[in-house]
N, C-alpha and C positions, 0 to 999 in steps of 0.2 A: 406539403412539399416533400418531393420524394429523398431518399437518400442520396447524398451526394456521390457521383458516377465516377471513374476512371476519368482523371483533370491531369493533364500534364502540367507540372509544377516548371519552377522556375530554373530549376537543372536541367528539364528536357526529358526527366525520366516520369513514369505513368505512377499514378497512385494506384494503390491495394485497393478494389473495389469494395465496398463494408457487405459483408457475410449477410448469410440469412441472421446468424445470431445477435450480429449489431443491431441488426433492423430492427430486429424484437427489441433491444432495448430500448429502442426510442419508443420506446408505450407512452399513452395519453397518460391523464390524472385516472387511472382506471382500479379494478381490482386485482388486475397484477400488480398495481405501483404500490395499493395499500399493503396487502402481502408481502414485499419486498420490504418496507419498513414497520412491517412486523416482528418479521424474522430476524435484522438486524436491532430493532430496539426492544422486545422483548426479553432477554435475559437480564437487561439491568434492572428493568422494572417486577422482574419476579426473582431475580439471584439473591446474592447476600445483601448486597446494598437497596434492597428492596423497602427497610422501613426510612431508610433516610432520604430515597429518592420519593414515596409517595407521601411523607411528612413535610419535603420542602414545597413539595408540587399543591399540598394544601394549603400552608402559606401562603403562596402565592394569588392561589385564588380565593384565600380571606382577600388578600387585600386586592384585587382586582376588586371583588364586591363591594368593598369600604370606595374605593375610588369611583364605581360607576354610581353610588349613591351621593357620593358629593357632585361626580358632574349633573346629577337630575336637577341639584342643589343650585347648582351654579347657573342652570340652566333657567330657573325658574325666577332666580334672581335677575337675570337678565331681562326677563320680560317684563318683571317687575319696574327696574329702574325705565323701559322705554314709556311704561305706562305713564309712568308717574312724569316723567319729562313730558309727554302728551298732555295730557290734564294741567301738567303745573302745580302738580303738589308736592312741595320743598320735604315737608317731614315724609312723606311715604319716599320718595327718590333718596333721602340721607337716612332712613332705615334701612333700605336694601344695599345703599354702598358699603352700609355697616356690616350688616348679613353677609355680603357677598367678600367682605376680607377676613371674616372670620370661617368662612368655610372655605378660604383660600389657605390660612394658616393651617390647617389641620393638609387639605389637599395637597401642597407644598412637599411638607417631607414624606407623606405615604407614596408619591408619585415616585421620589427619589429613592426610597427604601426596597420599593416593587422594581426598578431594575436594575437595582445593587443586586438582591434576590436572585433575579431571574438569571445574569452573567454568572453570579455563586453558581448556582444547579448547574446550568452550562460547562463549567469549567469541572465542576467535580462531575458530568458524565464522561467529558472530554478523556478526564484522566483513566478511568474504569475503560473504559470501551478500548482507548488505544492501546492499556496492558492488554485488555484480552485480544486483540488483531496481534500484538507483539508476541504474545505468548504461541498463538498459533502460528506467527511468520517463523517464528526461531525453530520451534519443535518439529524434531523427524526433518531439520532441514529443508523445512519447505521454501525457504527463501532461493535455496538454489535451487528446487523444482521449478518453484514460478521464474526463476528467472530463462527458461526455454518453453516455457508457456507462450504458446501464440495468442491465447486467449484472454490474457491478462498484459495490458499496458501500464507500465509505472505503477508496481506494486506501495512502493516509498511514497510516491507526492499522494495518491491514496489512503495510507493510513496517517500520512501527515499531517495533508489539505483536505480530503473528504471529510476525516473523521472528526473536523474541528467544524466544519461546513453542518456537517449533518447533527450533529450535538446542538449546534447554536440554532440553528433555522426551525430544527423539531420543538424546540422549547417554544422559542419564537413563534410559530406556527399554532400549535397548540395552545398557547397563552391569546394568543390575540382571536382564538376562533372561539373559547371559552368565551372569552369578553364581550366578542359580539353578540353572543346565545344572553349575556345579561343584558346586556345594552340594549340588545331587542328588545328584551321583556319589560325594562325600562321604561325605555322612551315610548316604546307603542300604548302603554298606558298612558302618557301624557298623549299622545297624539289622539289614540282612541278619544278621550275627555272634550277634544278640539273639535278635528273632522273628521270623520268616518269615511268620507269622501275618500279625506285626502289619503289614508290607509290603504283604500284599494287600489287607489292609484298608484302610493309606495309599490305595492306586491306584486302589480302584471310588471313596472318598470323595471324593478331589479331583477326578475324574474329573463326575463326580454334579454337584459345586460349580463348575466351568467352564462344562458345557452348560446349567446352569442361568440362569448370570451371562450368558453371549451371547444366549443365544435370549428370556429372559424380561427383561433389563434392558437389550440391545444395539440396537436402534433406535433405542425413545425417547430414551433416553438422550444418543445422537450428536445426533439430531433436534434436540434442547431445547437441547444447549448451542450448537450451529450457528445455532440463532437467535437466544441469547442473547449472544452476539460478537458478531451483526449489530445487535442492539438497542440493544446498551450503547452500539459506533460510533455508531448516530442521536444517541442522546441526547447523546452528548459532542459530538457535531458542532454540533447545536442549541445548547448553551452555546459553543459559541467561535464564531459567529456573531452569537451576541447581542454578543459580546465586541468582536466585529471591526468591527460596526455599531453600534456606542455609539450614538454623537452622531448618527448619521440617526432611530436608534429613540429616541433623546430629544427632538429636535425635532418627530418626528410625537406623541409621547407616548404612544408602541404599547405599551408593559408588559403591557397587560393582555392585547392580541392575541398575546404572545413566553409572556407565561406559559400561555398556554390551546396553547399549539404544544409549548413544552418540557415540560408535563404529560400532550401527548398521548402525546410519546415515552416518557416515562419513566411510565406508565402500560404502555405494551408492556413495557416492562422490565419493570416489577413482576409483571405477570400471567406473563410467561414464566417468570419465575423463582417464584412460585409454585408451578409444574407441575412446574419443575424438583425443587424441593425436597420437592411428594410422592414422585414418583419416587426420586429419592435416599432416601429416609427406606425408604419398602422396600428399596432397595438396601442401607442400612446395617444394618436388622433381619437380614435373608440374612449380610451377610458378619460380623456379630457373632455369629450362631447360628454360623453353619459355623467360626470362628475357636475359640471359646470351648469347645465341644466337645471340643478338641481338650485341653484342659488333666486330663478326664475320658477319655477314650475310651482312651488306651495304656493306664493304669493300670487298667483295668476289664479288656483283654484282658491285662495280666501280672500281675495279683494273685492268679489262683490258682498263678503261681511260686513269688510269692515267699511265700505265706502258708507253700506246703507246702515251703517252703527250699531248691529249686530253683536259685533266684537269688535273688542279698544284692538287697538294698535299692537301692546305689547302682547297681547295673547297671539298675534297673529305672527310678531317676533318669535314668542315661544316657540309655535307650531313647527316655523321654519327651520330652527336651532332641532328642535325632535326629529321632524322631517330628515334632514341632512346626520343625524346621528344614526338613526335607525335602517336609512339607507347606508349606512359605512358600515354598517353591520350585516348586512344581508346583502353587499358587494363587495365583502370583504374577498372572494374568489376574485372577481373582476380588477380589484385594485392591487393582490398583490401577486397578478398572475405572472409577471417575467419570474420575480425571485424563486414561485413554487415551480417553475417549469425547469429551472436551474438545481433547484432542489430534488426534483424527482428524478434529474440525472446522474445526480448525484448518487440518492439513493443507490441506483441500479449498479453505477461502480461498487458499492458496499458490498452489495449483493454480492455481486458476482464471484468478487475476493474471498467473501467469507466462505462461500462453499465450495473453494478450494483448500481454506487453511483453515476452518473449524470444522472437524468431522461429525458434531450432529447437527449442522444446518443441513448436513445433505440425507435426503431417503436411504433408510437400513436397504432398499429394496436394489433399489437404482446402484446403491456403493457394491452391494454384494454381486447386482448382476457383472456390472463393471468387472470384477476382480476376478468372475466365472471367467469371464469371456476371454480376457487375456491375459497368459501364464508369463509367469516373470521368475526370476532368480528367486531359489529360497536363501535364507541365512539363518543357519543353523549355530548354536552354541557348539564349542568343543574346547578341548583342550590346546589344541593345535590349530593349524593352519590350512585347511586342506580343498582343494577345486574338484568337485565328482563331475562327469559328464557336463561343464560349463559351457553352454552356446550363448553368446554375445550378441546382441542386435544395438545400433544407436538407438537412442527416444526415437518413437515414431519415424521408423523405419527399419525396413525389412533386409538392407545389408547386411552378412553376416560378416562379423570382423573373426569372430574364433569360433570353433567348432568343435567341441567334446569331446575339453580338455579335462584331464585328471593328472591330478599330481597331489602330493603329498611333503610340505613344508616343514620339518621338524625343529624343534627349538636348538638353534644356532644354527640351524644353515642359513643360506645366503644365494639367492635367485637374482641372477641378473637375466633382465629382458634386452633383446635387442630384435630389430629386423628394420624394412623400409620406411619413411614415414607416411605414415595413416594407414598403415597394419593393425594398428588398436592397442597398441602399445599403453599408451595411458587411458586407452578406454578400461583395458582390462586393472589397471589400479584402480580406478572410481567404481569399478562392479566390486572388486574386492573390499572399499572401504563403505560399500553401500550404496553410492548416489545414485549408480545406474542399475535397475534391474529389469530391462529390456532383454527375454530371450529365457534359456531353460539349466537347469541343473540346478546343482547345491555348492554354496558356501558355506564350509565349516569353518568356524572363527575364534579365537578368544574373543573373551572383552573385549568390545571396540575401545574403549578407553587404553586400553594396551596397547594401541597403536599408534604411530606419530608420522605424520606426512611431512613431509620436505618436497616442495615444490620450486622449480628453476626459478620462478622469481617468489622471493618470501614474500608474506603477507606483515607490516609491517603498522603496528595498532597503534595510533595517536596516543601518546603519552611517555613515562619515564626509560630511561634507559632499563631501569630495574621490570617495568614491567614488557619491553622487549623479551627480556631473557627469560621473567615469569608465564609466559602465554604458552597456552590459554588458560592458566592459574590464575587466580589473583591474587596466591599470597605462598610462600615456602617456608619447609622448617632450615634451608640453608641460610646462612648469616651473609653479611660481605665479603667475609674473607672469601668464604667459598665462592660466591657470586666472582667474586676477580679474577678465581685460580681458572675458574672454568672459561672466562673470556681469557687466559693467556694460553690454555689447553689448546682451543680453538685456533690460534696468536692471533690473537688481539690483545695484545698485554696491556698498552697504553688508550687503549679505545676510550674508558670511563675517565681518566684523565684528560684525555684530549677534550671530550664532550660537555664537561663540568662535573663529571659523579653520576654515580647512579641513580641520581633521582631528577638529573638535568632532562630536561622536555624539549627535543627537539622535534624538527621535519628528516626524521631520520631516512625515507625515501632518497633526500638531496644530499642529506649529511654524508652518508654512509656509499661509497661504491656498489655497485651487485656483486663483486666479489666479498669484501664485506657483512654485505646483508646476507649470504649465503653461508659467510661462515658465522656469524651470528645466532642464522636457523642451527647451525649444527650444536650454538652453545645451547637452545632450546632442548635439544633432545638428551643433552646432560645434563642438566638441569630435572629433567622429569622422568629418565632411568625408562623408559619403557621395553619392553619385552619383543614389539615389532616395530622395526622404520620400514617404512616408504619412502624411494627418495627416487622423484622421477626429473634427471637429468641434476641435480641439487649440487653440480659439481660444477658443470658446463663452466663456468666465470671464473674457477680456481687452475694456479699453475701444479702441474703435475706435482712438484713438494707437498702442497697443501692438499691437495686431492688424497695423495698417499697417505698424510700424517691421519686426516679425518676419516678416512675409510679403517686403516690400523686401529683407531681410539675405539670404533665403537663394532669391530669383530674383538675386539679384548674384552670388550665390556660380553660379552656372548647374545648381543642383539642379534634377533635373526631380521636379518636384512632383504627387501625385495628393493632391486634397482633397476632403473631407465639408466643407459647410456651407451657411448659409442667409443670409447679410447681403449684398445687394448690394454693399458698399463691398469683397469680397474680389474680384469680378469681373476690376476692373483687374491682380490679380497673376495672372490664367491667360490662357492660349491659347484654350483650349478648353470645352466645357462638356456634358457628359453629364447627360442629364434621363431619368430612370428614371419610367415612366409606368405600373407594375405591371403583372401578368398577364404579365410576360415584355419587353413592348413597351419598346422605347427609341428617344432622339434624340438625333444629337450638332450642336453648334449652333458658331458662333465665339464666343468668348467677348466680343469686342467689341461686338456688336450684340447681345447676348441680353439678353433680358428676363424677370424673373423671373415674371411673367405670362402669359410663354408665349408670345404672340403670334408670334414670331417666326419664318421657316420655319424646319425644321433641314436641315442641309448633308445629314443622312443620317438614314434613322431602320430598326428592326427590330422587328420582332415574329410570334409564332404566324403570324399571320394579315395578317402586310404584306410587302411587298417592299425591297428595298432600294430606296434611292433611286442610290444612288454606288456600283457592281460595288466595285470595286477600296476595302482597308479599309486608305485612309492618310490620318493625321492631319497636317497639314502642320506643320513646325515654325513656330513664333514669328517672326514678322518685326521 
């Protein structure tokens, strides 16, 4: 089945047709699939936890052994008692019901011990594997890379839902294809003893029932549920959006626009799983024929034993019982082929993640070509602050917001940006603080830890009022008192009263105004003293008193300051003032003579197509 095509959904708008790259990941059960679950399960079975994961994993298959030696047991006991009911011999039949409950008591709890065991292993891969994808989402902030990643869908329900899927299904998988390789070896000894027949008959059939299962049910199959993991992500993502954006989508009174988006999604879901469930439904016809046969087929090749008294009855029971063991083991592909076809889609999300967010899944070759090929922003240590020749690009794409810009930020001065909106105004903050490095020059920086971002709406972290004010800390050497003084600096005098105290747990999103929450952020940054703020628009919700008191507080404190904003009346707390005039072009001006009008010359300006005014790119400090 081929990849599913541009489908107008249920809003009327066209689906994203799937890339070459999707397509590839709907690979068969092939030697790319293996590879891919290599690469991800590989370091736990050779990292540190490497003696306790191949120590549990031997366990395991003691006692799979102990267990397939009792069912040989069980099995042979069965023949036993039909024999003995055939004949009519009371003591051989009440021998083997004896046999047969005392290799049940032992059978019993090793059954239950083996996948108490096997969930163990499980859960303690689960845990390992999800630090390590955590460790790589958090670091170098790649969770906000992948989040403008095209190529990555619901990085989250991924390490959530994947990495629980693929922990449990690998053990599982692994455990039961061990089991079969004894079971074989098993039962085909009991069988071999019987018919020789019937063994070669076993081998062409299961043989027949495997090539059929890969080649005729093994694409679509992976295909379909590969994109039914992806679908399902959308649609859950769409409801916890709706979730997240209550009160904005109440206010506009958008329902009707959220339901006509969430049924476009779940509309893909539907149809995909549709196709799914044709597909499976032949798949289940096949593996109930090929299973079911199997209850008819020995008995058909040993009845003319036993009719002509060859062989009693219960050896022919036996056979049967071997028969059907040793084929569930040499069909074990054919029987549990949805869940691995689910499995290997699985897989292929792991992949994909991981060598975005752990740097040695990916080739020294391929990483270095990569990094030749397209030059980006350096970030250089310094003492200060400083932009050489910066040219600005969005991610993937060749718009130029700024154009090589130079300037020089010294400790205590105070840059305020302004121009049009989508000049690059906050593009050029997030080049400064790192996240984007799309385009050419250098960033001199302190310690990024020296720096504090204030963003127009604060980010606002589930837990106590204390740890509002502590973040991104999780702990100070300031006491309460101070923690109060600095919420009534801010004024908020009565805030922690109001709330229950500082260690009261609310939904401080609904609690707290966006005036509020923004001056909040502000008690954040007295709080942690740092050396540079960013504060892009971080006023916007405050009335001009409050705007004034909180810009005052922290030119006293001698923070050097870069600002987003538009009210003349912030003028007076900067030095400087950078006027972003799009297509690349900029001006930087004194901030005491500037006019938001423009009028004014600038001390220096850049662009594409101008000159500098001023060689040498120094801002002078503050007089």
């Amino acid at each position: 089945m081929n990849t599913p095509s541009s489908a107008p959904s249920a809003t009327g708008t066209t689906e994203v047709p799937a890339s070459s790259n999707d397509k590839r990941r709907a690979a068969a059960l092939s030697l790319t699939a293996w590879k891919q679950f290599v690469n991800v399960a590989k370091p736990y079975w050779l990292g540190e936890e490497k003696r306790s994961a191949w120590a549990l994993l031997l366990l395991l298959i003691v006692l799979m052994l102990v267990e397939t030696k009792l069912a040989v047991m069980l099995n042979n006991q069965a023949g036993e008692m039909t024999s003995a009911l055939a004949g009519r011999n009371s003591d051989r039949f009440w021998n083997s019901v004896r046999a047969c409950l005392f290799v049940l008591a032992f059978a019993v709890p090793v059954y239950a011990f083996y996948y108490y065991m096997r969930d163990r292993f499980a859960n303690g891969w689960r845990r390992w594997l999800t630090g390590r994808f955590l460790d790589g989402y958090l670091t170098g902030r790649k969770y906000y890379a992948l989040g403008s990643n095209s190529e990555i869908d619901n990085p989250d329900q991924r390490i959530s839902e994947d990495i629980n899927t693929f922990t449990g299904r690998s053990i599982h998988f692994l455990l039961i294809f061990i089991g079969s390789i004894m079971q074989l070896v098993a039962f085909s000894a009991v069988l071999w003893s019987i018919s020789k027949v019937l063994v070669g008959v076993l081998a062409v059939y299961a043989l027949v029932g495997t090539v059929v299962a890969l080649y005729v049910f093994g694409n679509p199959l992976i295909q379909l549920n590969f994109w039914q993991l992806r679908r399902e992500a959308d649609f859950r993502f769409s409801l916890m959006r709706l979730r997240e954006n209550a009160e904005s989508i109440a206010f506009y009174r958008g329902e009707a626009q959220e339901r006509a988006h969430i049924d476009g999604k779940f509309d893909s879901v539907i149809k995909n799983f549709a196709q799914l469930i044709r597909k499976q439904c032949s798949l289940n016809l096949f593996q109930r024929t090929f299973s079911q046969l199997t209850l008819v087929l020995p008995f058909v090749i040993l009845a003319q034993g036993v009719l002509s008294g060859e062989l009693e009855v219960g050896r022919a029971v036996q056979a049967a019982g071997a028969f059907t063991a040793v084929l569930t083991a040499v069909g074990v592909i054919v029987d549990n082929f949805e869940s691995l076809s689910r499995f290997v889609a699985g897989i292929d999300r792991l992949q994909a993640l991981s060598r975005l967010m752990l740097p040695e899944t990916e080739p020294e070759a391929t990483s270095a070509a990569a990094d030749a090929a397209q030059p980006c922003i350096r970030m250089q240590p310094s003492s200060h602050l400083a932009l050489e020749s910066l040219t600005l690009h969005p991610p993937r794409s060749e718009r130029v917001l700024i154009k090589e810009l130079s300037l020089i930020l010294k400790p205590g001065d105070a840059l305020l940006i302004t121009g049009e909106s989508g000049c690059g105004k906050s593009s050029l903050l997030r080049a400064i603080a790192g996240l984007w490095n799309t385009g050419s020059g250098t960033i001199h920086h302190p310690p990024l830890e020296s720096f504090f971002f204030l963003p127009q709406q604060p980010y606002l972290q589930a837990g106590t009022l204390r740890s509002q004010l502590l973040y991104p800390s999780g702990q100070s050497a300031l006491d309460d008192a101070q923690l109060l003084a600095i919420l009534e600096q801010v004024h908020l005098p009565r805030l922690a009263e109001r709330v229950g105290g500082l260690d009261a747990v609310q939904d401080w999103e609904k609690v707290l105004s966006v005036g509020e929450q923004q001056r909040l952020a502000f008690a954040r940054v007295l709080v942690h003293a740092p050396s540079i703020v960013i504060l892009d628009e971080a006023t916007s919700a405050l009335d001009s008193a409050n705007e004034a008191s909180l810009y005052a507080r922290l030119r006293e404190s001698g923070t050097t300051l870069i600002s987003i904003a538009h009210r003349p009346a912030v003028l007076r707390h900067h030095t400087h003032v950078l006027r972003l005039l799009g297509e690349g072009a900029w001006e930087v001006h004194e901030a005491s003579s500037y006019q938001f009008d423009g009028t004014v010359t600038p001390l220096r300006t850049g662009a594409a197509n101008l000159q500098l005014v001023q060689a040498a790119p120094v801002m002078a400090a503050a007089g």
